[in-house]
C-alpha positions as CSV (number, residue, x, y, z in Angstrom):
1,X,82.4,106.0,122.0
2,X,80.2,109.2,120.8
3,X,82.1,112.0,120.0
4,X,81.5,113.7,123.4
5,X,82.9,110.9,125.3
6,X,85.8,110.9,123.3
7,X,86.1,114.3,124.4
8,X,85.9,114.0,127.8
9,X,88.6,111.5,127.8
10,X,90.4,113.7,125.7
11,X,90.6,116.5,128.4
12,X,91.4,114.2,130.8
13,X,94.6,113.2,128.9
14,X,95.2,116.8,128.2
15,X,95.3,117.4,132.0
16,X,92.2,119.8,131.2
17,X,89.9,118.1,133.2
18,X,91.4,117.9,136.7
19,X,89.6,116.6,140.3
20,X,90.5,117.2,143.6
21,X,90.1,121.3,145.5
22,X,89.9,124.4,144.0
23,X,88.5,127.6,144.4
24,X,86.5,129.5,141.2
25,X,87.1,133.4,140.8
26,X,83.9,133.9,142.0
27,X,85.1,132.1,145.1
28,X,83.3,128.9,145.4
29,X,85.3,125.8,146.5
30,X,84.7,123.5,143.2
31,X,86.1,119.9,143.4
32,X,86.8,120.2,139.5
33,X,88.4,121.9,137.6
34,X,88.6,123.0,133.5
35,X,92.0,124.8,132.6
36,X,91.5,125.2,128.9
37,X,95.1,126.8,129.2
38,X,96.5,123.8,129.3
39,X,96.1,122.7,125.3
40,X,99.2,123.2,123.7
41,X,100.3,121.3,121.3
42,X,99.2,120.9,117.7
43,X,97.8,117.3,117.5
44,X,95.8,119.1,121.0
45,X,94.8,122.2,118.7
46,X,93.9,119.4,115.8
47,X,91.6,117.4,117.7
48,X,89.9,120.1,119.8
49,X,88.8,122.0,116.6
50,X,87.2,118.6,115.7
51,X,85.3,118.2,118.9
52,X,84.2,122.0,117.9
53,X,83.2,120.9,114.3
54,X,81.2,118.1,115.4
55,X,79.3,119.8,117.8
56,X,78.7,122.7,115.0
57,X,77.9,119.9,112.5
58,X,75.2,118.4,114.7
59,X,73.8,121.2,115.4
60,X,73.9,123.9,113.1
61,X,74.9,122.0,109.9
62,X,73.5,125.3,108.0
63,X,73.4,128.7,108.7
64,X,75.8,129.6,109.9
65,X,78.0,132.1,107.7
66,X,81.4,133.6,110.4
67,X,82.7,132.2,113.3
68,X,83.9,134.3,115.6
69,X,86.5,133.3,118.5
70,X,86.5,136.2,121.3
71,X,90.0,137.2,122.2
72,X,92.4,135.5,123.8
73,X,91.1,132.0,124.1
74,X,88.6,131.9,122.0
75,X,91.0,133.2,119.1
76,X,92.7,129.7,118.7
77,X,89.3,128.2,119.1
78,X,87.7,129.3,115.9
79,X,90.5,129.2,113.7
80,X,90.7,125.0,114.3
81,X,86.9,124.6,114.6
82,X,87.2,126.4,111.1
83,X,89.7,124.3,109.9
84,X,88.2,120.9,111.2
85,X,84.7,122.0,109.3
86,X,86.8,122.6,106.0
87,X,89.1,119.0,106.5
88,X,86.4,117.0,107.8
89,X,82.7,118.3,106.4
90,X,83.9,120.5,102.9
91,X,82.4,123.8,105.1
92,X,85.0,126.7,104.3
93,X,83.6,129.0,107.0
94,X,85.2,132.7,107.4
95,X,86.3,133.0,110.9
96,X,87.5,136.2,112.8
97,X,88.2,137.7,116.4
98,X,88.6,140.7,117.9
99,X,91.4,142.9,118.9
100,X,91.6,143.8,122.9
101,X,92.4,147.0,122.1
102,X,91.6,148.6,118.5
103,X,94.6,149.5,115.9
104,X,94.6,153.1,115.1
105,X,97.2,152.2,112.2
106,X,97.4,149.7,109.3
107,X,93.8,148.3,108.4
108,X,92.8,150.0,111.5
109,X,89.4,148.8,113.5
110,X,88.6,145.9,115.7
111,X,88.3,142.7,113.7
112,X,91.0,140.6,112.3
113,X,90.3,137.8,109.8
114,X,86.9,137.8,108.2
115,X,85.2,141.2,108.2
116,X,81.3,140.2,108.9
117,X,78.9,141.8,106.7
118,X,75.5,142.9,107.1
119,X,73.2,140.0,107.4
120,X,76.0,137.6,108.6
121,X,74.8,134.5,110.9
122,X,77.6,134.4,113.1
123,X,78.4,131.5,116.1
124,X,80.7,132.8,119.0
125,X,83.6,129.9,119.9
126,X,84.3,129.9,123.4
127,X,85.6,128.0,125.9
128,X,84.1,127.5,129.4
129,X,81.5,130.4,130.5
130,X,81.4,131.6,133.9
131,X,79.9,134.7,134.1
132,X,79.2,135.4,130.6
133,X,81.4,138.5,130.2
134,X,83.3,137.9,127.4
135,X,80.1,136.6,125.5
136,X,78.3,139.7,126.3
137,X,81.0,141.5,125.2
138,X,81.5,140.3,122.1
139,X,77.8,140.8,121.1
140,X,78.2,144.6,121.9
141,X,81.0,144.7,119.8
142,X,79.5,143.4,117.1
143,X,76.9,146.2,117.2
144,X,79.7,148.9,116.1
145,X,80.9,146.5,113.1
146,X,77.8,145.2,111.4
147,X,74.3,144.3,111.7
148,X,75.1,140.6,111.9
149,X,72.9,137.9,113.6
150,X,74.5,136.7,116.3
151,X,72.6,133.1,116.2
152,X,74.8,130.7,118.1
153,X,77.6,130.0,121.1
154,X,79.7,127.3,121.0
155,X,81.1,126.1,124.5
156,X,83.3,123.0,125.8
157,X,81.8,122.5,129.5
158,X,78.5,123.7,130.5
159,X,79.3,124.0,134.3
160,X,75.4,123.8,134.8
161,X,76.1,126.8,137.4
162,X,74.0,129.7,138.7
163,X,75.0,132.9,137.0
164,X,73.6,136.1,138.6
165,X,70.0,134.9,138.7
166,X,68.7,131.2,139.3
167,X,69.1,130.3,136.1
168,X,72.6,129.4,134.7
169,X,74.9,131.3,132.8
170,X,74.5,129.6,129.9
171,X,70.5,129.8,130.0
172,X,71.0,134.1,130.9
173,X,72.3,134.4,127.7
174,X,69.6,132.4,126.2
175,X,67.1,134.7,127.6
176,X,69.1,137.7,127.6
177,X,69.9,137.8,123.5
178,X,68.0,134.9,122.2
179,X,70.9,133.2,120.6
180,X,71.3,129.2,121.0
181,X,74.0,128.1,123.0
182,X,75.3,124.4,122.7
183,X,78.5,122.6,124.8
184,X,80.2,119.7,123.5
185,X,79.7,118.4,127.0
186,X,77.9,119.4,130.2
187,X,79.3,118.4,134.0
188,X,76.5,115.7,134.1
189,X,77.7,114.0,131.5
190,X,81.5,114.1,132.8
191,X,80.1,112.7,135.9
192,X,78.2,110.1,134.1
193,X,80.7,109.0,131.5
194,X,83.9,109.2,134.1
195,X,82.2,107.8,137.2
196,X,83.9,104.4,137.6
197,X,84.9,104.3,134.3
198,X,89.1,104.3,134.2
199,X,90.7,106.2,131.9
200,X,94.4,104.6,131.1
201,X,93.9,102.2,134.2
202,X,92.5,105.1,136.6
203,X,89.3,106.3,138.0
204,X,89.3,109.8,137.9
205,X,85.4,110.2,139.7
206,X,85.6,107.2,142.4
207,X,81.8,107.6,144.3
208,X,83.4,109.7,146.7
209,X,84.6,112.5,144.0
210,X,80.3,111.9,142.5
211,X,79.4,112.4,146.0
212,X,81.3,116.0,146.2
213,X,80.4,116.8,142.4
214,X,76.8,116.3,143.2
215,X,76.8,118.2,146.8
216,X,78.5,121.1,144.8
217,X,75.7,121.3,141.7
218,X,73.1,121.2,144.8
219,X,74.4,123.8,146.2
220,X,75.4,126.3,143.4
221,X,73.7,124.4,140.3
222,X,71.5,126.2,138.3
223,X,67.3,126.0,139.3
224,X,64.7,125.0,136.5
């Protein structure tokens, strides 16, 4: 299996991944679901900053000089994707995130970890963008602690959904900031990897569960 097959087994087995009804904050009835909050163990932490590494690795094997994992879930993010590129490729990147709300005491400022530097190339570590807001956010912050490049994002699941225009989330902040953004995996190829295919004996998208995934990216998937 490639890596990002592994990884989509791998949420699966985490209970990540999930199939059946939900409802989205933004309201749309989605007949899957990604619950990144459900990682919590170490061996989890372990292998999901591996997934991370490889995807940075293929990628964006240079470059790069920070990561940066937006607070909360991104925090635990960038610290294993760091550590997986220093086990598994000899990369010792400098990671950091930010505080919600800044210290006024201590060390003081918004940053803990690394502090970027002028000239940084820095890739945001997130997990599944909806609307973008934390990613937006985390760029404007940046412009208060250095003049960094911000030159890549780093997601799990591209949802391949509409964002506020036509295009999809993911492809907004292309356009909006320039910056490259790369998932380990989009929903296609869930679909197309787990479609039939049992995982520990089960099939997790029979035809029917295709059927609803592909009426739902019809109807809210991103155009173009």
């Amino acid at each position: 299996m490639t890596y990002r097959e592994e990884f989509i087994t791998f949420m699966v087995r985490s209970g990540v991944l999930t199939f059946g009804d939900f409802t989205t904050k933004s309201g749309r009835k989605t007949p899957y679901f990604v619950n990144t909050g459900n990682y919590k163990t170490g061996a989890q932490a372990a292998k999901l900053g591996d997934y991370y590494a490889a995807c940075i690795q293929e990628h964006m094997a240079d470059g790069i000089t920070c990561l940066f994992g937006p607070a909360y879930k991104g925090i635990p993010l960038a610290v294993s994707a760091a550590a997986s590129l220093y086990r598994n490729y000899d990369r010792d990147l400098p990671y950091c995130f930010n505080r919600k709300e800044a210290k006024d005491h201590g060390e003081g400022g918004s940053m803990v970890g690394y502090k970027p530097q002028d000239g940084d190339n820095v890739a945001i570590v997130e997990d599944v963008v909806t609307a973008g807001t934390a990613v937006r956010e985390s760029i404007e912050l940046f412009k208060h602690v250095a003049d960094v490049n911000i030159k890549a994002l780093f997601v799990s699941v591209d949802r391949m959904e509409r964002g506020t225009r036509e295009c999809s989330t993911l492809d907004e902040l292309r356009q909006d900031y320039g910056i490259q953004v790369f998932p380990i995996v989009t929903v296609r190829e869930v679909i197309s990897f787990l479609h039939n295919n049992p995982i520990d004996g089960k099939v997790y998208i029979d035809d029917e569960m295709k059927a609803k995934m592909e009426a739902y990216l019809e109807e809210y998937g991103a155009k173009g």
